[in-house]
C-alpha positions in Angstrom: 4.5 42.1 23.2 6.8 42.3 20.8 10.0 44.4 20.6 10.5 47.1 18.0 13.5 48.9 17.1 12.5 52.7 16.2 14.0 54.5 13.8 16.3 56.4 16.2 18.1 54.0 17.1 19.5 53.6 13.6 20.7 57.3 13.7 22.4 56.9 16.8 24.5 53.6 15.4 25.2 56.1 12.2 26.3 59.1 14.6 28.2 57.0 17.0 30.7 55.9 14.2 32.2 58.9 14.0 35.3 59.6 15.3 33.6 62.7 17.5 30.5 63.6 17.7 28.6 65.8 19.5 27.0 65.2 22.4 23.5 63.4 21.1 21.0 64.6 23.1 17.2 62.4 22.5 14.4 64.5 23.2 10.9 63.3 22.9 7.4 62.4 25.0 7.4 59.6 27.9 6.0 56.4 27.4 7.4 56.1 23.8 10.6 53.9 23.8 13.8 56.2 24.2 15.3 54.3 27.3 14.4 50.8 25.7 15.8 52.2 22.3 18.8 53.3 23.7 19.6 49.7 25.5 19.3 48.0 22.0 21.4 50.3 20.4 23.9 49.6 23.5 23.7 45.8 23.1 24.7 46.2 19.5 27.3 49.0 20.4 30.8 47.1 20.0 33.4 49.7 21.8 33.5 50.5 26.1 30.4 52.3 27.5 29.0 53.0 30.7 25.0 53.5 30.8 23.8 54.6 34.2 20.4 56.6 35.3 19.7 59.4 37.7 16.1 58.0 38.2 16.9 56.4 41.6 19.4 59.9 42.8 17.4 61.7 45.4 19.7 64.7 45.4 22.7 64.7 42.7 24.9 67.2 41.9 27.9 68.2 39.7 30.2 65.5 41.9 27.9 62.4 41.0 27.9 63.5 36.7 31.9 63.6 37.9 32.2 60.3 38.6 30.2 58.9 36.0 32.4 60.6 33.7 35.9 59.2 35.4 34.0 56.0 35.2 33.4 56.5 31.4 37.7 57.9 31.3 38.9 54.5 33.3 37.2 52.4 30.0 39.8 54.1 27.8 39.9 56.5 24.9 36.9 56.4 22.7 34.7 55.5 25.6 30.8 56.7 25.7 29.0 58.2 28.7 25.4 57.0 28.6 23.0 59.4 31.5 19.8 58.8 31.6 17.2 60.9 33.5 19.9 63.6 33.5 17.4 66.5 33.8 17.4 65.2 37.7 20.3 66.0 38.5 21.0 70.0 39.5 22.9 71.7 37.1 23.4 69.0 35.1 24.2 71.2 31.7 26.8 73.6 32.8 28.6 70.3 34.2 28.7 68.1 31.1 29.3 71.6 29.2 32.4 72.6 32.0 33.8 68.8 31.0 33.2 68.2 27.4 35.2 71.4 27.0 38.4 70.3 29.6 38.6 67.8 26.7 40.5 69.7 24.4 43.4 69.4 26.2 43.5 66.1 27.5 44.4 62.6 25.4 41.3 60.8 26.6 38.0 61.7 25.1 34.5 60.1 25.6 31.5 60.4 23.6 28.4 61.3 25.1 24.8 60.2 24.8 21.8 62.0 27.5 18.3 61.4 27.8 15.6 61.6 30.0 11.6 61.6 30.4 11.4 65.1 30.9 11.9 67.4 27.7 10.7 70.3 28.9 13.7 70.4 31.6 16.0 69.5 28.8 15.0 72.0 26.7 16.0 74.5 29.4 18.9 73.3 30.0 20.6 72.5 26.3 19.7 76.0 25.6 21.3 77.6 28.7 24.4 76.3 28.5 25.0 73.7 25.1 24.8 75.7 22.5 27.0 74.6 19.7 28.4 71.5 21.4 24.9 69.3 20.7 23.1 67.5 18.3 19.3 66.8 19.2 17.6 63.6 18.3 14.1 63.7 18.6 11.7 61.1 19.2 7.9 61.0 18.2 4.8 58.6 19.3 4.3 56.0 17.7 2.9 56.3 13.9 0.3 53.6 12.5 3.4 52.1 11.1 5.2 51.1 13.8 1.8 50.5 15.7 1.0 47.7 13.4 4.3 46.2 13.5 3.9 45.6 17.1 0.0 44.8 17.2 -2.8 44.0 14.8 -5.1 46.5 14.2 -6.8 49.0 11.7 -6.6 52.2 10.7 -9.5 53.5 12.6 -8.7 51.7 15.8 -5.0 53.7 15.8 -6.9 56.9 15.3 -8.9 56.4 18.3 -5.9 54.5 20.4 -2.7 55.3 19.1 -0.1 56.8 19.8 1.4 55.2 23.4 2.3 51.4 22.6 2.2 50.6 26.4 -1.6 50.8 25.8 -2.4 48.8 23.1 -2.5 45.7 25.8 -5.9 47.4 26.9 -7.7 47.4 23.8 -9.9 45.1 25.0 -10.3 47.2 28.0 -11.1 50.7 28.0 -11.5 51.2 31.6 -7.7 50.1 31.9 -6.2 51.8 28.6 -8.2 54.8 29.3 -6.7 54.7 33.6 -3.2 54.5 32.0 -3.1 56.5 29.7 -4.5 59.3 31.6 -2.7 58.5 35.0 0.7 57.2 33.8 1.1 59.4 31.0 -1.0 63.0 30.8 -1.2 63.4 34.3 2.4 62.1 34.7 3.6 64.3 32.2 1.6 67.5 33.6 3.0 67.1 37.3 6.3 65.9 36.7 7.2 67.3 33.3 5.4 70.7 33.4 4.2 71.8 36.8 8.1 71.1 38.6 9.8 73.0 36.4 7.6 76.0 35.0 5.7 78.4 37.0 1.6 77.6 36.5 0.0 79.6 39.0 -3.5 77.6 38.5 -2.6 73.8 38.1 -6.5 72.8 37.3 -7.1 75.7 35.1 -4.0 74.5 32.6 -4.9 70.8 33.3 -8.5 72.2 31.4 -7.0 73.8 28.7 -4.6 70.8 27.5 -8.2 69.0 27.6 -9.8 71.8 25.7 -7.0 71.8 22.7 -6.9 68.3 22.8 -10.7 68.7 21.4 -9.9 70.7 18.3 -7.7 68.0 16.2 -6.3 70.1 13.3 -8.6 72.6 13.4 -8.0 76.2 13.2 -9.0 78.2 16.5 -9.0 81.5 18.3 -6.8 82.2 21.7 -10.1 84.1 22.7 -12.3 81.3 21.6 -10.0 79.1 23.9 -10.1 81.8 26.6 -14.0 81.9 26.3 -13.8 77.8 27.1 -11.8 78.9 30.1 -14.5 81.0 31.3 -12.4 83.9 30.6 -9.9 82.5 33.0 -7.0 84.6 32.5 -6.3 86.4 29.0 -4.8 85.5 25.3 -1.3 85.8 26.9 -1.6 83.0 29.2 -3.4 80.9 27.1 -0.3 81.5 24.6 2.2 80.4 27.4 -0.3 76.9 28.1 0.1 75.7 24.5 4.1 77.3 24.6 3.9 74.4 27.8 2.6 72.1 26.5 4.4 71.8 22.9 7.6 72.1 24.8 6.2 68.8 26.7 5.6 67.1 23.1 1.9 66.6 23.9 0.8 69.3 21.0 1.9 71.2 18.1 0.7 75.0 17.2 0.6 75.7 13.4 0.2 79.7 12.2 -1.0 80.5 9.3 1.1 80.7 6.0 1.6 84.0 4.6 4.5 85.9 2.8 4.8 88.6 5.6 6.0 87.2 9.2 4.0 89.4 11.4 0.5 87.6 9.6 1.4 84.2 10.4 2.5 85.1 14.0 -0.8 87.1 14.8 -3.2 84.5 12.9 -5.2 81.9 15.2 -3.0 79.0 15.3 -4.6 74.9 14.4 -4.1 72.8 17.4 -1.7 69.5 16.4 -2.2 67.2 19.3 1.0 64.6 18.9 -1.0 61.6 19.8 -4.3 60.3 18.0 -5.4 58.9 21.5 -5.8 62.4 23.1 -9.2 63.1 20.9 -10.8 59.6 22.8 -9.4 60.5 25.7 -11.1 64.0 26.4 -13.9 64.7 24.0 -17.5 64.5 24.6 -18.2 63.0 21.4 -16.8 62.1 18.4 -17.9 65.0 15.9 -14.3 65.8 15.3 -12.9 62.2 14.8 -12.1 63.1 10.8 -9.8 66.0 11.9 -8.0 63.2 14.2 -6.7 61.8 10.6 -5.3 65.3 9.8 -3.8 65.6 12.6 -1.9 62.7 12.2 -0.6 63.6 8.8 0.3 66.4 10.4 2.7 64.8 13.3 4.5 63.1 10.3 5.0 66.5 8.7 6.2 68.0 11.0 8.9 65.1 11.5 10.3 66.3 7.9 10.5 70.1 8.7 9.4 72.5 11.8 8.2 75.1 9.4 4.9 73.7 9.2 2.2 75.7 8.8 -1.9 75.6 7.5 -3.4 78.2 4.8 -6.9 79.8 4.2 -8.3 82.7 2.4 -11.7 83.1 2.6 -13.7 79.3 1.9 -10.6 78.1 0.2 -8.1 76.4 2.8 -4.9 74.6 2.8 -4.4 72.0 5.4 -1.0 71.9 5.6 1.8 74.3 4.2 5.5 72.4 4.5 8.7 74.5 3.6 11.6 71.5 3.1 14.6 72.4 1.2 14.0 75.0 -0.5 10.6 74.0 -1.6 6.8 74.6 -0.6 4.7 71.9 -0.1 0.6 72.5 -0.3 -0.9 69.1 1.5 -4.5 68.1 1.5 -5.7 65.5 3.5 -8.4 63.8 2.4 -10.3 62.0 5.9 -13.8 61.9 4.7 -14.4 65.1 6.0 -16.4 67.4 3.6 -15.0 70.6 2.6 -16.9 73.6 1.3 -14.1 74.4 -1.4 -11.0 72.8 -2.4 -8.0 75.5 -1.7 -5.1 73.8 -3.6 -5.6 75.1 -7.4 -5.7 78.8 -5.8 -2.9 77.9 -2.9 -0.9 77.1 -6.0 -1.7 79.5 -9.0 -1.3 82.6 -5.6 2.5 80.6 -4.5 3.7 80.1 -7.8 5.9 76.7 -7.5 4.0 75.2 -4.7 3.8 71.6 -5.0 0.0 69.9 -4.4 0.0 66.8 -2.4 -2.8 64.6 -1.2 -3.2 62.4 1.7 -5.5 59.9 1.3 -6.4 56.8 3.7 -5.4 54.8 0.4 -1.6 56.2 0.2 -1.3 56.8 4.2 0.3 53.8 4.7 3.3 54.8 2.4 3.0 58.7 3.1 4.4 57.6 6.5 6.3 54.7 5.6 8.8 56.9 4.0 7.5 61.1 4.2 10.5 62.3 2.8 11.0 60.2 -0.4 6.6 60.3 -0.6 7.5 64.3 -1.3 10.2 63.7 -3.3 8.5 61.5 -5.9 5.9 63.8 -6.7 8.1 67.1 -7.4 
């Protein structure tokens, strides 16, 4: 298979010429490239590093981040410290916090780089103890882009498939991509990611409801609704902290709906945003919701330009997506071939004065996600 260099990579070459940066922090899903785009951007990295991994440590503490760090300081000045799998070891933020700080008065200062499969334990612990000493770097699953650059196929095979690039050497055989991508990735990412470092009282019940969502691709529904596929399992609040899970673990999105008052949007029913195309094939009964799978994935790509991402509906007339990027309001219909009972653009747009309509087609996807931010740009 060939090798791909992801976009990230080129933002940490850009960030890593400056004379200090923060420390980069990549955040993203597993099974999507970080490690392998981190080692490319080290081979072409001219100045002193040391890369090392915590994957092997069975039980690490401040000392062993300590000596990686001395290790980094006996390279010289200018140096960069490279931990991956740092979310294994204990404490691992208030140590790199304690010694990027101790740097301000000495004469040798290392950059720093850390990643690591799990970003749900990262999350935690850039916001306990980083604040203002980090910049994030997030990476996504694979778009139909970079999908095609590393193996032929079409549009409609990505939507079923997509999304892991480790499984597109299955194609030809679902038993295997369908075993690997629900063994080494969702249920990977559910014990390890999820179930070790948040409290889940009923492990099966929340494995149910990531199946559940994973069933309404871009598609407006109710936390009682959702409770009701439960069985009534529980109540909206705990259904609220599953999908708060789960986004945190980059396996779905939550969009509220758009309104000029915040409290609307927050108690609206949110549309369900699953990050990868391949989660519809891999839990629905049937395929009466495939269209919505397109939607969704325009919606992934949005959301890479701005978090404040959001869907609108009044009555028959519906938005799919509402973006707000610098300083402007994007309305965004996606044509999949799914029929609609009215069209909600003209009245988004005559009721948010200064919206600007966009439409996704199949015929301009290709260059929608080519490029999202200079596709929105052109058609101001």
């Amino acid at each position: 298979m060939k090798t791909i260099k992801r976009q990230f990579v080129t933002t940490l070459i850009d960030r890593f010429k400056e004379q200090m940066p923060l420390i980069q922090i990549i955040m993203g899903p597993r099974q999507v490239g970080k490690t392998t785009g981190v080692l490319q951007f080290l081979d072409m990295y001219s100045k002193p590093y040391h890369y090392t991994s915590a994957d092997d440590i069975i039980s690490g503490d401040r000392s062993w981040i300590l000596q990686q760090w001395q290790k980094a300081q006996l390279k010289g000045s200018d140096a960069l410290l490279v931990i991956d799998e740092i979310q294994k070891i204990d404490g691992w933020s208030e140590t790199i916090k304690n010694l990027w700080d101790e740097q301000k008065v000495l004469k040798t200062k290392i950059k720093v780089l850390l990643l690591g499969s799990s970003s749900l334990a990262l999350s935690k612990g850039v916001s306990e103890s980083l604040a203002g000493r980090f910049e994030l770097i997030s990476v996504y699953h694979w778009d139909y882009a970079e999908s095609l650059s590393l193996c032929e196929m079409g549009l409609e095979t990505f939507l079923e498939s997509g999304g892991y690039p480790q499984s597109y050497s299955y194609l030809d055989d679902y038993d295997r991509w369908f075993s690997y991508l629900k063994d080494a990735v969702v249920d990977r990412v559910i014990d390890k990611d999820i179930l070790q470092f948040a409290i889940v009282k009923k492990p099966a019940l929340f494995r149910q409801a990531f199946e559940i969502v994973c069933c309404y691709p871009s598609l407006e529904i109710s936390y009682t609704k959702l409770l009701g596929q439960l069985q009534n399992k529980g109540n909206t609040d705990l259904i609220k902290y599953y999908l708060s899970l789960l986004e945190g673990a980059f396996l779905i999105k939550t969009l509220q709906k758009y309104g000029t008052q915040d409290f609307k949007t927050k108690s609206s029913s949110p549309k369900i945003v699953p990050l990868a195309p391949c989660f519809y094939q891999l839990f629905a009964n049937n395929n009466d919701k495939a269209d919505f799978v397109f939607e969704a994935t325009v919606g992934t790509k949005l959301l890479q330009v701005s978090k404040e991402l959001y869907y609108w509906r009044k009555g028959n007339y519906e938005v799919d997506f509402v973006l707000r990027w610098q300083k402007k309001i994007y309305a965004v219909e996606v044509k999949s071939g799914k029929t609609r009972r009215a069209s909600g653009l003209e009245l988004f747009c005559q009721q948010f004065v200064g919206s600007i309509p966009i439409i996704v087609s199949k015929d301009n996807y290709l260059e929608f996600i080519s490029d999202p931010q200079s596709f929105l740009r052109s058609l101001r």
